[in-house]
Biopython code that builds the backbone (N, CA, C, O; Angstrom):
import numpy as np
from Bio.PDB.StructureBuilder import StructureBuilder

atoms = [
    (1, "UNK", "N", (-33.620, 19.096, -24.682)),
    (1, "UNK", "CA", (-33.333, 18.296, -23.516)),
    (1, "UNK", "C", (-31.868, 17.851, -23.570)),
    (1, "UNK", "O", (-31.550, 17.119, -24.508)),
    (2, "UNK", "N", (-31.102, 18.146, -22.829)),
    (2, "UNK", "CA", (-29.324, 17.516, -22.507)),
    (2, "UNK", "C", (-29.744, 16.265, -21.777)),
    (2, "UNK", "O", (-30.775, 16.190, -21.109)),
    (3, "UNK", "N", (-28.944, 15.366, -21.937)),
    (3, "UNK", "CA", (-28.498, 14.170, -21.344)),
    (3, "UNK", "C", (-27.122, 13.850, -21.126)),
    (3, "UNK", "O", (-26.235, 14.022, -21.963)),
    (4, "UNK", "N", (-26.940, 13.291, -19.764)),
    (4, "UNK", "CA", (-25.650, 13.301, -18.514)),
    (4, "UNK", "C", (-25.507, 12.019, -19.032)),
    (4, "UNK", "O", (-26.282, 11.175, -19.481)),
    (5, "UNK", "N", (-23.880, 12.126, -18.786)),
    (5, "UNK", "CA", (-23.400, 11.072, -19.271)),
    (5, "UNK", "C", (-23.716, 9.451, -18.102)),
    (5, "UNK", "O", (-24.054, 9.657, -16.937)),
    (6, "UNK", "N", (-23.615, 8.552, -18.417)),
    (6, "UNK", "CA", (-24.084, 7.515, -17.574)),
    (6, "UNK", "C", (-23.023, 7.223, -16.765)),
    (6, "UNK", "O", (-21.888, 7.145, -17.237)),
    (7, "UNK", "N", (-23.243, 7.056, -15.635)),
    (7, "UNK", "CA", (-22.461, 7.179, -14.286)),
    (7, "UNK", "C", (-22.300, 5.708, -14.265)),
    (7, "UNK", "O", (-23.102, 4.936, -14.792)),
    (8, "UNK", "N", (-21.191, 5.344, -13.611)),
    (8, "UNK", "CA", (-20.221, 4.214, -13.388)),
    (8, "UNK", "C", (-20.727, 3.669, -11.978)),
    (8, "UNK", "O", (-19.689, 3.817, -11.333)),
    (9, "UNK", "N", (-21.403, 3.278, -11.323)),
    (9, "UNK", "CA", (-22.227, 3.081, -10.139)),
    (9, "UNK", "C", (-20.735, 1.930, -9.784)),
    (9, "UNK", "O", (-20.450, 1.753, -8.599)),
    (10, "UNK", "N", (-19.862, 1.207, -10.910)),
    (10, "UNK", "CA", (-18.906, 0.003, -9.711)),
    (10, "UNK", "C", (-17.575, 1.002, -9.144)),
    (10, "UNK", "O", (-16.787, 0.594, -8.290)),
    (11, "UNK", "N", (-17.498, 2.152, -9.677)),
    (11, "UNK", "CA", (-16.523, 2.770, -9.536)),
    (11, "UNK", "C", (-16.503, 4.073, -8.454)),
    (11, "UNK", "O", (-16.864, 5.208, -8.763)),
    (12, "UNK", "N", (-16.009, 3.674, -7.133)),
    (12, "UNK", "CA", (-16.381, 4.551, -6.586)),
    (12, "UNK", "C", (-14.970, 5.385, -5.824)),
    (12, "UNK", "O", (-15.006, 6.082, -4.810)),
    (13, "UNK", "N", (-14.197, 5.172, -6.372)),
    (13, "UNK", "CA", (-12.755, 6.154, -6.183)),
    (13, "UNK", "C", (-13.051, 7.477, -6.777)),
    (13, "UNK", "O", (-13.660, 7.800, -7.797)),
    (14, "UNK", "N", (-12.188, 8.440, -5.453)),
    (14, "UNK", "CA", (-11.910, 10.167, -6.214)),
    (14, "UNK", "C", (-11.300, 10.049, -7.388)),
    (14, "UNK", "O", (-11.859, 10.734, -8.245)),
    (15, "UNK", "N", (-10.218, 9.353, -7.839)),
    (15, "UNK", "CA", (-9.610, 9.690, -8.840)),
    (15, "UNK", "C", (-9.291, 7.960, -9.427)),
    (15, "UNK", "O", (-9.918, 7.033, -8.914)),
    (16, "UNK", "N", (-8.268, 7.712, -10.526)),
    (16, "UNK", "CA", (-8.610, 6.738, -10.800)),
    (16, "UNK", "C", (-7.021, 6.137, -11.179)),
    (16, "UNK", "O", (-6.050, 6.732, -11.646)),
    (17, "UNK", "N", (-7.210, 4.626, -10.746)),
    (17, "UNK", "CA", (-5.988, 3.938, -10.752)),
    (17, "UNK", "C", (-4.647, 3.454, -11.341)),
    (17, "UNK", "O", (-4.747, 2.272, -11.672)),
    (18, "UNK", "N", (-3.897, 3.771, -11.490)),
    (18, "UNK", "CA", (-2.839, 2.845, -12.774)),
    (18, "UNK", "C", (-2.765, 0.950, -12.309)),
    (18, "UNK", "O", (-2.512, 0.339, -11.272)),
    (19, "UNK", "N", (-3.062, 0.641, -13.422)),
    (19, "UNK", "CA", (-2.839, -1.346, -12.956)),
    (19, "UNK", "C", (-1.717, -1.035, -13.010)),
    (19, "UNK", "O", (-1.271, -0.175, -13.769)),
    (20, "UNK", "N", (-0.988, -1.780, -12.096)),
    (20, "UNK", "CA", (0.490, -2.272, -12.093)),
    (20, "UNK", "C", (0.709, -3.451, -11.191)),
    (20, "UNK", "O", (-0.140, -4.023, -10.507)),
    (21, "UNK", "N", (1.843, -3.690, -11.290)),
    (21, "UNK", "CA", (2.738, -5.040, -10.518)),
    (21, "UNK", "C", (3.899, -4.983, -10.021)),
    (21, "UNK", "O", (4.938, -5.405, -10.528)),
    (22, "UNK", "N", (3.691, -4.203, -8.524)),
    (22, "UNK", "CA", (4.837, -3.878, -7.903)),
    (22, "UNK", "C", (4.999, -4.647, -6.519)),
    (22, "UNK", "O", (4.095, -4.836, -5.705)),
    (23, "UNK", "N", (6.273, -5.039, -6.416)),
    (23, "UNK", "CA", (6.828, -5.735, -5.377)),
    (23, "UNK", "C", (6.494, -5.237, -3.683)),
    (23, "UNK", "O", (7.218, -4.266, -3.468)),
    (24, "UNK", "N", (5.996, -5.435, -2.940)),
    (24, "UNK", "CA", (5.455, -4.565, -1.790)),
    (24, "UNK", "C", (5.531, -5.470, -0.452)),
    (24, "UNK", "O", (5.825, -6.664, -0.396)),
    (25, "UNK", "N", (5.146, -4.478, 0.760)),
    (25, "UNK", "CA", (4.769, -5.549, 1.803)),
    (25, "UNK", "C", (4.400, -4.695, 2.883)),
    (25, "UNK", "O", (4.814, -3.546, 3.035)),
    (26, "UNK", "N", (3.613, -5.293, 3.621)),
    (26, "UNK", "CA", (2.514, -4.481, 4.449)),
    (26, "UNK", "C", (3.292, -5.121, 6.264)),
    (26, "UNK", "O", (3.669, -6.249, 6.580)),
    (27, "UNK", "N", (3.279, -4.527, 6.637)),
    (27, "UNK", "CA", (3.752, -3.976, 8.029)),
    (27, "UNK", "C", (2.982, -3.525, 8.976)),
    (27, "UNK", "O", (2.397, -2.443, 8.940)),
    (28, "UNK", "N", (2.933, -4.542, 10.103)),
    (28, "UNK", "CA", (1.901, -3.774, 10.989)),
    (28, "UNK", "C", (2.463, -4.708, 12.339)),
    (28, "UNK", "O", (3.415, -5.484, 12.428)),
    (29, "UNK", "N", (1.581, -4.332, 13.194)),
    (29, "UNK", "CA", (2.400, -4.672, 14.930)),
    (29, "UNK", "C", (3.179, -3.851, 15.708)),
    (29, "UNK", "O", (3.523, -2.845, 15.088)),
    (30, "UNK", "N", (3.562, -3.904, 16.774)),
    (30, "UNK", "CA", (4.381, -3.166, 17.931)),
    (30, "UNK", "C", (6.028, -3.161, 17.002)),
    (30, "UNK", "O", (6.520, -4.221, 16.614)),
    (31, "UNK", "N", (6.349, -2.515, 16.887)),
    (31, "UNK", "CA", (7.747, -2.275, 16.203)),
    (31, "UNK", "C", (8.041, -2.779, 14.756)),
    (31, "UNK", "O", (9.107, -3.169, 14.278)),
    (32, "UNK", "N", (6.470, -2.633, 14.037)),
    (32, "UNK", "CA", (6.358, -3.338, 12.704)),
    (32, "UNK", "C", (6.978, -4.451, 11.993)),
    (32, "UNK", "O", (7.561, -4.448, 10.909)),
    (33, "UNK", "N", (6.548, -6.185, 13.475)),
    (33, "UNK", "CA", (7.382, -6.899, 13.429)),
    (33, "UNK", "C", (6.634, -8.112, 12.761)),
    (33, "UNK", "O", (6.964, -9.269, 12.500)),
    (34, "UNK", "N", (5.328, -7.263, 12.570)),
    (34, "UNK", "CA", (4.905, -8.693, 11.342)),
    (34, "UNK", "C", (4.624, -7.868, 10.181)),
    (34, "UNK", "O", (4.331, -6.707, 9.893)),
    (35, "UNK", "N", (4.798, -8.748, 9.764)),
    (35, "UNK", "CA", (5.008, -8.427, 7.719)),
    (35, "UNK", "C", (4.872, -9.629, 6.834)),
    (35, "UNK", "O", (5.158, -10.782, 7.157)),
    (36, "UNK", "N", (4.296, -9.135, 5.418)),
    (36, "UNK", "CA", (4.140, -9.995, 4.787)),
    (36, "UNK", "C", (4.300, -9.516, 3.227)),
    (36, "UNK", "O", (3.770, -8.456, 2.893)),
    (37, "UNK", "N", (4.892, -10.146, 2.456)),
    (37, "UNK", "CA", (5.169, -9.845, 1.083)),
    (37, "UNK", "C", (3.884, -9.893, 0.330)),
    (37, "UNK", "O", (3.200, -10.898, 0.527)),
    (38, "UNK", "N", (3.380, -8.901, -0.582)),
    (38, "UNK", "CA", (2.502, -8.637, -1.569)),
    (38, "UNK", "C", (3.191, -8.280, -2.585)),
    (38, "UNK", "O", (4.395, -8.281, -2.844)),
    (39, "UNK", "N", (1.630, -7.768, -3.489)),
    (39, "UNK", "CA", (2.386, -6.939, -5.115)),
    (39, "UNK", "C", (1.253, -5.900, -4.955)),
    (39, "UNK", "O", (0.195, -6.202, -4.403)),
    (40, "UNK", "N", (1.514, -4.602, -5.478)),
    (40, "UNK", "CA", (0.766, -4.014, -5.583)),
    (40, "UNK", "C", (-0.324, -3.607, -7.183)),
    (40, "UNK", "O", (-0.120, -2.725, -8.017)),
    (41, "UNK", "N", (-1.259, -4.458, -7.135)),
    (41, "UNK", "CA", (-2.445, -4.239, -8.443)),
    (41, "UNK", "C", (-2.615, -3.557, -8.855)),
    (41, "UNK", "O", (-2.632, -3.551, -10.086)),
    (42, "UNK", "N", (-2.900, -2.341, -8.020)),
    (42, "UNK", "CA", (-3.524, -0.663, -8.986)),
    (42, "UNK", "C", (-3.233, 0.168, -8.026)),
    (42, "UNK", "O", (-3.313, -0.240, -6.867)),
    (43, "UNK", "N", (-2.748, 1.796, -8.352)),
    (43, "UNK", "CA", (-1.492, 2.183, -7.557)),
    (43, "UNK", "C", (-2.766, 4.080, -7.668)),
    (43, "UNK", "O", (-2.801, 4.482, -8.831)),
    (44, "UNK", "N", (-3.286, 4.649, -7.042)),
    (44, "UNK", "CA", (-3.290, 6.127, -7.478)),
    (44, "UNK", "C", (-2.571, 7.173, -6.417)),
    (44, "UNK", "O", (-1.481, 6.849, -5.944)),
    (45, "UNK", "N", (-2.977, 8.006, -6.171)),
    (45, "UNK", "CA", (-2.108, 9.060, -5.355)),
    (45, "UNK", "C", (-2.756, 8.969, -3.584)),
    (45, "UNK", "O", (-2.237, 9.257, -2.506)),
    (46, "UNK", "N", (-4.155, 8.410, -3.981)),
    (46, "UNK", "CA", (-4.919, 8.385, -2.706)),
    (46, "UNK", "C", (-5.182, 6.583, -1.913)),
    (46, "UNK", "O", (-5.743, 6.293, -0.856)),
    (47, "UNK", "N", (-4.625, 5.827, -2.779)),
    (47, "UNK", "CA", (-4.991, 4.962, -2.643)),
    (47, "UNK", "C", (-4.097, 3.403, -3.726)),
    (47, "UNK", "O", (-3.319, 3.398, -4.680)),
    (48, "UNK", "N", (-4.624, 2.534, -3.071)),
    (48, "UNK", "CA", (-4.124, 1.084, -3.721)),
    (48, "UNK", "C", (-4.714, 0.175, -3.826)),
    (48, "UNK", "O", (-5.583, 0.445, -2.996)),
    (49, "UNK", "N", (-4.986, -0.790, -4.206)),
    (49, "UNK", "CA", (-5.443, -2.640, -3.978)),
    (49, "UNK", "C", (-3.856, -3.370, -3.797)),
    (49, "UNK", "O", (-2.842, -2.832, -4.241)),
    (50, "UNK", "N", (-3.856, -4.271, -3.295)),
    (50, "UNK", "CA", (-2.994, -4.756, -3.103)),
    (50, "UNK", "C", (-3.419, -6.760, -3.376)),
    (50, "UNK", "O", (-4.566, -7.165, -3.186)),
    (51, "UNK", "N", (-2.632, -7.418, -3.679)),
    (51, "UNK", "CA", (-2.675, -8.783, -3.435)),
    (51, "UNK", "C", (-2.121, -9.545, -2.253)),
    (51, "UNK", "O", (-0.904, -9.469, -2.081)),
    (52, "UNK", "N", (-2.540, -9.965, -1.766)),
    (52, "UNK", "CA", (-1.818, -10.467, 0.098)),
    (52, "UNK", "C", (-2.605, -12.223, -0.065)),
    (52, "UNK", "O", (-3.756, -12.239, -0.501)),
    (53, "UNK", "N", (-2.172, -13.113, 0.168)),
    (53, "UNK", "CA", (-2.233, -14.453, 0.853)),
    (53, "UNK", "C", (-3.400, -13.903, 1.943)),
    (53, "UNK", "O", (-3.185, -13.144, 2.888)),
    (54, "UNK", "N", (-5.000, -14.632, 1.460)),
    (54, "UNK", "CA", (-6.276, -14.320, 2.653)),
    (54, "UNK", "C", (-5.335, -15.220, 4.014)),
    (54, "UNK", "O", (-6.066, -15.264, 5.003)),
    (55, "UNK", "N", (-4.388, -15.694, 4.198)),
    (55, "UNK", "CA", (-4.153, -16.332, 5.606)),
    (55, "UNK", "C", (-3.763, -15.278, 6.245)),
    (55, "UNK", "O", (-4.034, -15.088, 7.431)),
    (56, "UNK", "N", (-3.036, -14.424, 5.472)),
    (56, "UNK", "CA", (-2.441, -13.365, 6.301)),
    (56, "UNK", "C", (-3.406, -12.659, 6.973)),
    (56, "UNK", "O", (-3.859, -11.962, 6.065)),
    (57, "UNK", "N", (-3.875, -12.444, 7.729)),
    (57, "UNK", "CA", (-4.550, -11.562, 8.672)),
    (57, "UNK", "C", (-4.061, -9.864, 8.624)),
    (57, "UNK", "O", (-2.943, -9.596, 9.064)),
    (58, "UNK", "N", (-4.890, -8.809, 8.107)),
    (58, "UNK", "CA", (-4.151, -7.085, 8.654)),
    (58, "UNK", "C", (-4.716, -6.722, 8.805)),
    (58, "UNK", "O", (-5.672, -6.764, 8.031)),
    (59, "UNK", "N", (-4.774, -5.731, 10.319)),
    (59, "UNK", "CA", (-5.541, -5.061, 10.598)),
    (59, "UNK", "C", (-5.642, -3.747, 9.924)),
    (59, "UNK", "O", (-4.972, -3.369, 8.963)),
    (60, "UNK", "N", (-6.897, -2.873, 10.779)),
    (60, "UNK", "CA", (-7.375, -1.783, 9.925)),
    (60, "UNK", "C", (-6.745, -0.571, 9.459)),
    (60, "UNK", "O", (-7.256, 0.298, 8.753)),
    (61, "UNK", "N", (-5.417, -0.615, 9.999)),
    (61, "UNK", "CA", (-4.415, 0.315, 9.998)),
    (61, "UNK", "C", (-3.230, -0.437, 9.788)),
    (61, "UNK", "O", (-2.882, -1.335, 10.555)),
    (62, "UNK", "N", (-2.392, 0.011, 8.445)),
    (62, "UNK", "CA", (-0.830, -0.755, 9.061)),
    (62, "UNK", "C", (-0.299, 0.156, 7.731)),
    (62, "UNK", "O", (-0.945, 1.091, 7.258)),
    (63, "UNK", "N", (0.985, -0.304, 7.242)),
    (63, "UNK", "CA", (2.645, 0.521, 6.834)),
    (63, "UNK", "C", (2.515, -0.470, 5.128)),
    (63, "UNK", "O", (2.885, -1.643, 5.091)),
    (64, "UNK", "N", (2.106, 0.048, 4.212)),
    (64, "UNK", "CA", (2.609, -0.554, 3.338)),
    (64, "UNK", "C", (3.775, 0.116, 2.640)),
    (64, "UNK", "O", (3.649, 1.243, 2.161)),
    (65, "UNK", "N", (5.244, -0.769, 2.558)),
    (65, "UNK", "CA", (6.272, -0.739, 2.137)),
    (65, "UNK", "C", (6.006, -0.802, 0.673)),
    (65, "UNK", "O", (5.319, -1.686, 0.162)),
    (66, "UNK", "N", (6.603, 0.217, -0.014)),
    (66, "UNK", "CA", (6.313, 0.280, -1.546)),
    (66, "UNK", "C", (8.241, 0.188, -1.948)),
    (66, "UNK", "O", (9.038, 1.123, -1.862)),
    (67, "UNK", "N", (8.534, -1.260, -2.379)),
    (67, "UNK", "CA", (9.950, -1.284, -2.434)),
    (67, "UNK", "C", (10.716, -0.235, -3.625)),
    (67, "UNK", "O", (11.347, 0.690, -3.115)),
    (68, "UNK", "N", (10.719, -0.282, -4.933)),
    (68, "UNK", "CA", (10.307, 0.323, -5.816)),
    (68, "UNK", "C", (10.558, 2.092, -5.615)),
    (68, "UNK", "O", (11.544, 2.643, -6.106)),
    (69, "UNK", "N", (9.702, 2.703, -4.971)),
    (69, "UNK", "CA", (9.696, 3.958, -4.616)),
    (69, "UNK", "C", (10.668, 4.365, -3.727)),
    (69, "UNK", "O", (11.304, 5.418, -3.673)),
    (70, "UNK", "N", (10.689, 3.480, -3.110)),
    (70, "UNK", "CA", (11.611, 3.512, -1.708)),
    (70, "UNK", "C", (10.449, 4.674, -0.238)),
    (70, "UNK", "O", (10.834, 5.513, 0.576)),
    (71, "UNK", "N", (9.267, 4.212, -0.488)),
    (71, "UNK", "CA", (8.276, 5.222, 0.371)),
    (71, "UNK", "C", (7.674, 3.978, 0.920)),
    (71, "UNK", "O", (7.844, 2.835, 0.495)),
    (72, "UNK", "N", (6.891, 4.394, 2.003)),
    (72, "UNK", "CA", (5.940, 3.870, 3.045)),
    (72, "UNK", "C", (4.871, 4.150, 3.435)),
    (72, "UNK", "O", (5.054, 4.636, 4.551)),
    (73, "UNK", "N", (3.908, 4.149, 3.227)),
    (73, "UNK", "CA", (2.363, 4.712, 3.128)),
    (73, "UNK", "C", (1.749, 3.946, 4.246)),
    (73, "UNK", "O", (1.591, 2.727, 4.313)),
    (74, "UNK", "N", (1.319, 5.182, 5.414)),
    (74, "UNK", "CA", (0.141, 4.626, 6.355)),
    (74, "UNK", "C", (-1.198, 4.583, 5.718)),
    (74, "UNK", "O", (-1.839, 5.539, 5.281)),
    (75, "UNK", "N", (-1.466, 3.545, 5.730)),
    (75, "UNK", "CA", (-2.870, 3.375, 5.506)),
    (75, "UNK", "C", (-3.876, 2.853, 6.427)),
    (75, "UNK", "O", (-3.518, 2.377, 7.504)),
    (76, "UNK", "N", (-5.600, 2.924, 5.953)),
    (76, "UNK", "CA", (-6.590, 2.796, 6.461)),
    (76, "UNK", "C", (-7.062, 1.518, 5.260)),
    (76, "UNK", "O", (-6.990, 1.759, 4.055)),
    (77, "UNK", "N", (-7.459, 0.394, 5.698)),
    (77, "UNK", "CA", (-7.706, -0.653, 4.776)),
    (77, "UNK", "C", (-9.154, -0.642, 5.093)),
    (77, "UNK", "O", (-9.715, -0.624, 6.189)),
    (78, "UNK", "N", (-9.629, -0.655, 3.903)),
    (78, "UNK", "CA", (-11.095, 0.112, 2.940)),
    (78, "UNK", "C", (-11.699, -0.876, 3.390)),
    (78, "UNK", "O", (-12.458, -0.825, 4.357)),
    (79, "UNK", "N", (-11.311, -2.348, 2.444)),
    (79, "UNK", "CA", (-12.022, -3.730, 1.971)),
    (79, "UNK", "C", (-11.039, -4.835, 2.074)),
    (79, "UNK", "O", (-9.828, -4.676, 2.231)),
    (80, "UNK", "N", (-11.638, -5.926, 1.975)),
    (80, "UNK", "CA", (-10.736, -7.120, 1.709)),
    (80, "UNK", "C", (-11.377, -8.118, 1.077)),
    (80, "UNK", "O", (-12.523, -8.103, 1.528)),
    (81, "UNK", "N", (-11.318, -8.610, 0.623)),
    (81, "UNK", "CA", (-11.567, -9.915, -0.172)),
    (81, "UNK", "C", (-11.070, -10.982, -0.758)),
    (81, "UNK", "O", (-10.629, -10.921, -1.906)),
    (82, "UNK", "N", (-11.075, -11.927, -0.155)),
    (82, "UNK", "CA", (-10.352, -13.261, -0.348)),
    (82, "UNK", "C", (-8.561, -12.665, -0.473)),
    (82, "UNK", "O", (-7.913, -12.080, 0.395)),
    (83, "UNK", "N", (-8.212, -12.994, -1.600)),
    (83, "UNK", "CA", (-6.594, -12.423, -1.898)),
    (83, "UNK", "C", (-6.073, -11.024, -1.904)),
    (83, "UNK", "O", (-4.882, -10.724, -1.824)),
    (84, "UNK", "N", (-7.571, -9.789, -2.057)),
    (84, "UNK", "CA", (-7.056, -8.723, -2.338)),
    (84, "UNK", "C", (-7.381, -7.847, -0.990)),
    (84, "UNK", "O", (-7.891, -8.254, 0.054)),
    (85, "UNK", "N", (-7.038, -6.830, -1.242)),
    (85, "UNK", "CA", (-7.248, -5.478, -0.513)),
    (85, "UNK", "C", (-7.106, -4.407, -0.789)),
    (85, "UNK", "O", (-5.977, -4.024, -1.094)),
    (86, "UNK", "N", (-8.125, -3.578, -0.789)),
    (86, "UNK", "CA", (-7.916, -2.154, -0.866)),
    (86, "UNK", "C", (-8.368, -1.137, 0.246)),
    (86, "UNK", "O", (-9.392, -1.118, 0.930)),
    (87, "UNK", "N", (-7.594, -0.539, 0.220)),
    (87, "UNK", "CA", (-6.607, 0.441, 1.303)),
    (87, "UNK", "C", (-6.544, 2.332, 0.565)),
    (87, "UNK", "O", (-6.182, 2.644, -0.569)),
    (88, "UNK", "N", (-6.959, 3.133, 1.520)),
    (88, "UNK", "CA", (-6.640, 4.684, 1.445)),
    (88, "UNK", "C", (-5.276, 5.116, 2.139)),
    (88, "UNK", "O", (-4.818, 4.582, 3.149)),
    (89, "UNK", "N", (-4.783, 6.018, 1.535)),
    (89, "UNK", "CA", (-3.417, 6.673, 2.315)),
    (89, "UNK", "C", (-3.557, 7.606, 2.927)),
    (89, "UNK", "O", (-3.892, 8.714, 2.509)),
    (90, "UNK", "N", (-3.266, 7.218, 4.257)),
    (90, "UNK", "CA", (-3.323, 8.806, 4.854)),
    (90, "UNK", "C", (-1.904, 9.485, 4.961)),
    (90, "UNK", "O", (-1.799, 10.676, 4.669)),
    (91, "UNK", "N", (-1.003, 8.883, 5.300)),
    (91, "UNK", "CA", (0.669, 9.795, 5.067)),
    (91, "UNK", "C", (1.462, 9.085, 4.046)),
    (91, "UNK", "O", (0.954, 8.163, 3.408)),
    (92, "UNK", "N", (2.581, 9.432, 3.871)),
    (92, "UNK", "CA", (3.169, 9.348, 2.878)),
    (92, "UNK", "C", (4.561, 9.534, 3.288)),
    (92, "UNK", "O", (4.731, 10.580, 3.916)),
    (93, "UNK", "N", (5.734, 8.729, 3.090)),
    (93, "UNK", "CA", (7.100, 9.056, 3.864)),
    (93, "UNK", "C", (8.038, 8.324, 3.149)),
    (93, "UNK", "O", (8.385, 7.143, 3.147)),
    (94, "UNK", "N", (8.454, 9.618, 2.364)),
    (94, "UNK", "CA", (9.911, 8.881, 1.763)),
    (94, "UNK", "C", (11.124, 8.440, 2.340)),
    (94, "UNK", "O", (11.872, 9.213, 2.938)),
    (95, "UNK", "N", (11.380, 7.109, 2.174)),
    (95, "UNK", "CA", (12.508, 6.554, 2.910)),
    (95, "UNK", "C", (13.837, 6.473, 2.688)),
    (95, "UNK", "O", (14.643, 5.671, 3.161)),
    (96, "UNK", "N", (14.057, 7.646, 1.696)),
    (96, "UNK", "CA", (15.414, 8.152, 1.441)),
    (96, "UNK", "C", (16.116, 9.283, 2.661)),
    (96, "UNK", "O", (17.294, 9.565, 2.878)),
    (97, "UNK", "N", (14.978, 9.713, 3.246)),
    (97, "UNK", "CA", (14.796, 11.153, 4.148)),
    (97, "UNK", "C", (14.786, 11.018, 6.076)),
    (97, "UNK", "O", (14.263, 12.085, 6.399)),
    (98, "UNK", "N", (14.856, 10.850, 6.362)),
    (98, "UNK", "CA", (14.390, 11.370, 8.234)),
    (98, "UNK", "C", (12.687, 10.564, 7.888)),
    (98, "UNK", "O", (11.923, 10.818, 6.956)),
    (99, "UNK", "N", (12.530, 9.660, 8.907)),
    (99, "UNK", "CA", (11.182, 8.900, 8.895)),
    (99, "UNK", "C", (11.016, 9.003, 10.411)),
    (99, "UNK", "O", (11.933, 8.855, 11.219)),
    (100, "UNK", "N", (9.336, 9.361, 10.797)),
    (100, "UNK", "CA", (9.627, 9.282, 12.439)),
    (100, "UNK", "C", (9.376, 7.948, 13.077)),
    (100, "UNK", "O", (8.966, 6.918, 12.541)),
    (101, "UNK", "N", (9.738, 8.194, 14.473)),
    (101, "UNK", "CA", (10.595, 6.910, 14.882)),
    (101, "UNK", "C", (9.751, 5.781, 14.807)),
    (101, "UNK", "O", (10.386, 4.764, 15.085)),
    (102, "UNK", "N", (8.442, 5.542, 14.510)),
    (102, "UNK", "CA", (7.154, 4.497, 14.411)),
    (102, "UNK", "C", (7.755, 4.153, 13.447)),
    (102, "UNK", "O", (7.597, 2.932, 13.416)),
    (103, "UNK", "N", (8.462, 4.494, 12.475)),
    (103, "UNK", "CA", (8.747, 3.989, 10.954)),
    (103, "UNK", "C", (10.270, 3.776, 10.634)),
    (103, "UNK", "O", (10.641, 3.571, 9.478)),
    (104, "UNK", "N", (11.183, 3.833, 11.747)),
    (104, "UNK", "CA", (12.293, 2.887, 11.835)),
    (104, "UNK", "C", (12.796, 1.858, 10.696)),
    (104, "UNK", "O", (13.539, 1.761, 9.719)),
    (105, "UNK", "N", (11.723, 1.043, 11.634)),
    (105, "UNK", "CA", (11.960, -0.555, 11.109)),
    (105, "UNK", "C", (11.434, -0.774, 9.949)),
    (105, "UNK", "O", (11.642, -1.896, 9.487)),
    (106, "UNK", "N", (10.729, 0.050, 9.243)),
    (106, "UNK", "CA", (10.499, 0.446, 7.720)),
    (106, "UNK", "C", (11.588, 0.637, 7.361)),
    (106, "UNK", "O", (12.311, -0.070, 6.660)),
    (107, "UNK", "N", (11.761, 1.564, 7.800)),
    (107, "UNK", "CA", (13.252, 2.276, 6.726)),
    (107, "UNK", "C", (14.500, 1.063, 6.694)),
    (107, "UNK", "O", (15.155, 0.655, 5.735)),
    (108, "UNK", "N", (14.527, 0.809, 7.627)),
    (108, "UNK", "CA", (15.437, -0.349, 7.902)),
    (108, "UNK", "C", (15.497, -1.837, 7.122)),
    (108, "UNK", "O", (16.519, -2.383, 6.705)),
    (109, "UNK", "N", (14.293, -2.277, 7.049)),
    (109, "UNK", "CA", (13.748, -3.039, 6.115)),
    (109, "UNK", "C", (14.047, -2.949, 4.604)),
    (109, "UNK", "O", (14.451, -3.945, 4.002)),
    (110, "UNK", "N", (13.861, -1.809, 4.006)),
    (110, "UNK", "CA", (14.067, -1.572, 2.825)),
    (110, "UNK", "C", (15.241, -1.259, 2.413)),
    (110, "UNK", "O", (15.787, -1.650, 1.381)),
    (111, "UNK", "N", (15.751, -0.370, 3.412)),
    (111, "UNK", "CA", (18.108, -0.498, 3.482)),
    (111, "UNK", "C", (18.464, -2.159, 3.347)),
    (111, "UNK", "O", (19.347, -2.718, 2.696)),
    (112, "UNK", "N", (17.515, -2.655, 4.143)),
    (112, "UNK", "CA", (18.486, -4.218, 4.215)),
    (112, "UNK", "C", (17.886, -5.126, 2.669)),
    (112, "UNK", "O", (18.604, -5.915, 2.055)),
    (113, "UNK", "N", (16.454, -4.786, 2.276)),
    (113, "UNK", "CA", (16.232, -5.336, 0.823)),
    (113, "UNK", "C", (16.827, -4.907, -0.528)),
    (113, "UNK", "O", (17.291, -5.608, -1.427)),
    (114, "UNK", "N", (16.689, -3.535, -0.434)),
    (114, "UNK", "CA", (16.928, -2.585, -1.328)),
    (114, "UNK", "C", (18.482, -3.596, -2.802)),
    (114, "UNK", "O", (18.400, -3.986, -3.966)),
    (115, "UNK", "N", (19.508, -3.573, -1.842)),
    (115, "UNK", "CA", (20.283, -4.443, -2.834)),
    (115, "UNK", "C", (19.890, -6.228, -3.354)),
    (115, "UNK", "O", (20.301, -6.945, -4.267)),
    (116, "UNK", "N", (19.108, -6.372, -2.468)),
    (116, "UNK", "CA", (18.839, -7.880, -3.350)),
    (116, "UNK", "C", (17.788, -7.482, -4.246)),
    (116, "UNK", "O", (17.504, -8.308, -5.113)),
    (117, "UNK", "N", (17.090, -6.309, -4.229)),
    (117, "UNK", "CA", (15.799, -6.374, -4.885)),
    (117, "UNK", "C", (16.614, -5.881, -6.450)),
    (117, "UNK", "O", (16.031, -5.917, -7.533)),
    (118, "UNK", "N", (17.582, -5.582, -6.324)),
    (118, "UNK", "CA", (18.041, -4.802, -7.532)),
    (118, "UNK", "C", (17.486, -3.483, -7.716)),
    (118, "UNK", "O", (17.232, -3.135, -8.870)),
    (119, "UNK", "N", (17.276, -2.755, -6.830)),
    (119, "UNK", "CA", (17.298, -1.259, -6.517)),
    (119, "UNK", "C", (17.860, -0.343, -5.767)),
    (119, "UNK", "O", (17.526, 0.837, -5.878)),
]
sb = StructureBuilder()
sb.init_structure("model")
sb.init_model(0)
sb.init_chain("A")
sb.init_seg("    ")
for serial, (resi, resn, name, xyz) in enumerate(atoms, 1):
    if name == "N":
        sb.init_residue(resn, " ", resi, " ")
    sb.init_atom(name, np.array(xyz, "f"), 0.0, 1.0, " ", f" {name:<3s}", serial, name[0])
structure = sb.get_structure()
């Protein structure tokens, strides 16, 4: 008789996360004019948690600014709970490069942080 290894029933990601603590901020509205500073908790290729202030309100779709990388990830926000959130990526747009025009004021954002952040 073989026996399967015992399945992780709290873990339900494709692939699996790095913890980290990165400087971030999530973007959402008509010309991505509300925003709010986070950190980002656990980082994988498909996905994030993030830490956000529960006052902040985001809807089910918005721009998280990854300062750090210098990229911008549309996402679909999974869950929320009290302080946190986790969120899937659906694009991916490096902001060193041509960003289309919805993502402007991203790029713009991070040109105008980029030297105070010390990056």
């Amino acid at each position: 008789m073989t026996t399967r290894p015992a399945v992780d029933w709290n873990e339900r990601r494709a692939e699996p996360r790095a913890s980290v603590s990165i400087r971030a901020r999530v973007l959402h509205g008509q010309g991505l004019a509300m925003w709010a500073d986070c950190v980002i908790k656990d980082l994988s290729a498909s996905g994030a948690k993030i830490e956000l202030s529960h006052f902040h309100k985001i809807p089910p779709r918005f721009v998280l600014l990854h300062f750090e990388a210098g990229v911008a990830f549309e996402v679909v926000l999974k869950w929320r709970r009290a302080d946190l959130a986790g969120m899937a990526f659906e694009h991916r747009h490096d902001l060193q490069g041509e960003v289309p025009a919805h993502l402007k004021a991203a790029k713009e954002q991070w040109l105008a942080l980029k030297p105070s952040l010390g990056l």
